[in-house]
N, C-alpha and C positions, 0 to 999 in steps of 0.2 A: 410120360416119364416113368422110369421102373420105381416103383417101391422103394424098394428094395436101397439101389441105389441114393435115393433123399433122404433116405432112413439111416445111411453112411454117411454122407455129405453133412447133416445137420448134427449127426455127434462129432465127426471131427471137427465140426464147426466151432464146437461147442468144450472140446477136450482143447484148441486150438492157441487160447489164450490162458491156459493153464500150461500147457508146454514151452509158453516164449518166457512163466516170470518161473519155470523151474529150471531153464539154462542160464536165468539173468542170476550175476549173485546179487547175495542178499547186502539189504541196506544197513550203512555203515553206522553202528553204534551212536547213538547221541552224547557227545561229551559234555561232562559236566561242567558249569559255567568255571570263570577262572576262579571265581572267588569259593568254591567250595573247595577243600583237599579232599582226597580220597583218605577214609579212616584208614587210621596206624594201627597193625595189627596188635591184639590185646598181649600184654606181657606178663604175665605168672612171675608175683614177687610173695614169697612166702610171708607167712606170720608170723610173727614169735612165735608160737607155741613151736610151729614146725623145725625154728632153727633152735631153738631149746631142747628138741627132741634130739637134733644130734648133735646139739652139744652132750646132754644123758649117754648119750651110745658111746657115743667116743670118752666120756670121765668115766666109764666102767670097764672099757678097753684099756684104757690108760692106766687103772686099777691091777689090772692081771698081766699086764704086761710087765710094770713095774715087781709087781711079788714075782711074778718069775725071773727078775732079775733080765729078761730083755730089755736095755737100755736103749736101743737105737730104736725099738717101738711104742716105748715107753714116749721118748724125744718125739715121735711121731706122731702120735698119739696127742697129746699135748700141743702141739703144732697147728694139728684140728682145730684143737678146740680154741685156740687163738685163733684162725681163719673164720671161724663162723661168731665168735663174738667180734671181731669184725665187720663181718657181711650185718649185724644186729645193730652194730655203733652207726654203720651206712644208712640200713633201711627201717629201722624202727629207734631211733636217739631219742625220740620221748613215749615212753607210756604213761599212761592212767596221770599225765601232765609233773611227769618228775624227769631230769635228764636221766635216761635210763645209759646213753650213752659214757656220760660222766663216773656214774655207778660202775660199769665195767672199766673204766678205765682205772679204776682204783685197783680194781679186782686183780689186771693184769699185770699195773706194776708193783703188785706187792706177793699177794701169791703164789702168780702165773710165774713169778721171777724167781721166787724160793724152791718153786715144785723145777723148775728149768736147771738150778744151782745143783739139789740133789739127784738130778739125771746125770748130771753131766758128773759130779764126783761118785756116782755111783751106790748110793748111799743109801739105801732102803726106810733106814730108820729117820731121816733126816725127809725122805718122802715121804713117808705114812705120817709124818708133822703136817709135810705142807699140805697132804692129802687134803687131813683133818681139817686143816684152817680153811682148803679152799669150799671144802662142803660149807663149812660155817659162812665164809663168806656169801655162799650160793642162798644160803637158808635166810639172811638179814637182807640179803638184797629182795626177796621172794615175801617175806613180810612186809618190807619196805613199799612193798607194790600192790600192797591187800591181797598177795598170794601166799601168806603164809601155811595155807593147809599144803603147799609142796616144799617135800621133804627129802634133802637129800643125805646120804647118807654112804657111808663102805659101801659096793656091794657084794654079796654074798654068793652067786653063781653068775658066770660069763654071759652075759645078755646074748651071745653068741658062739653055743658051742660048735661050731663046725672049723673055729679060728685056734692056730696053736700058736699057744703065748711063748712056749719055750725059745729060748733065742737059739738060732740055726748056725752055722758057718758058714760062710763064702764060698 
């Protein structure tokens, strides 16, 4: 017999059963028993601090919107910042074990209502009250929760100047 030839024979012999399981396909997943679920993908819920942060953005917007006499961003402005104490009253209604949800809800219907009053009659002066009272309120609720080192307060330059507060026309 040639060489040559069994020297062929014996590797295809040998490649032979690696070419029948690389046309077969591949074996079907093993399913997980019934009684396991497959994990729920993980869900990103902020923390207070983060939904406190913009509530901050938004009561300094609400600030310079207001002095520049834009009332329809001023209203907006203010709208915010009820939508995220809101989303706060939902996802975090107790801190450091006090209703913190209850707390804001004082907030909204006394301040929140006053600061809405003076948008809507347009009244600067009657805003820079409720302004006042709502920082106050921010400041007793924030000691109220062993965070009194924050401090809120006017503020002083536009936490974002790239934004114009002047009110526009249609």
């Amino acid at each position: 017999m040639n060489f040559r030839f069994v020297a062929v024979a014996a590797f295809a012999a040998g490649l032979f059963p690696l070419v029948g399981l690389a046309q077969s396909p591949p074996p079907a997943p093993a399913s997980p028993p019934a009684s396991v679920a497959p994990a729920a993908p993980k869900v990103y819920i902020p923390g207070l601090e983060q939904f406190m942060n913009v509530i901050l953005t938004e009561h300094n917007k609400l600030w310079f919107a207001a002095k520049a006499r834009n009332w329809p961003l001023a209203a907006y402005e203010l709208g915010e910042i009820k939508e995220v104490m809101g989303d706060v009253q939902d996802f975090v209604p107790v801190f450091k074990s006090l209703p913190l949800a209850q707390m804001m809800d004082a907030v909204v219907t006394k301040e929140i209502v006053d600061l809405e009053k003076a948008i809507e009659e347009k009244d600067f002066k009657k805003f820079a009250a409720g302004y006042d009272a709502l920082n106050k309120a921010c400041n007793t609720c924030h000691a109220g929760t062993e965070n009194e080192f924050v401090v809120i307060k006017r503020p002083t330059t536009p936490a974002f100047t790239n934004q114009d507060y002047r009110p526009h026309k249609k």
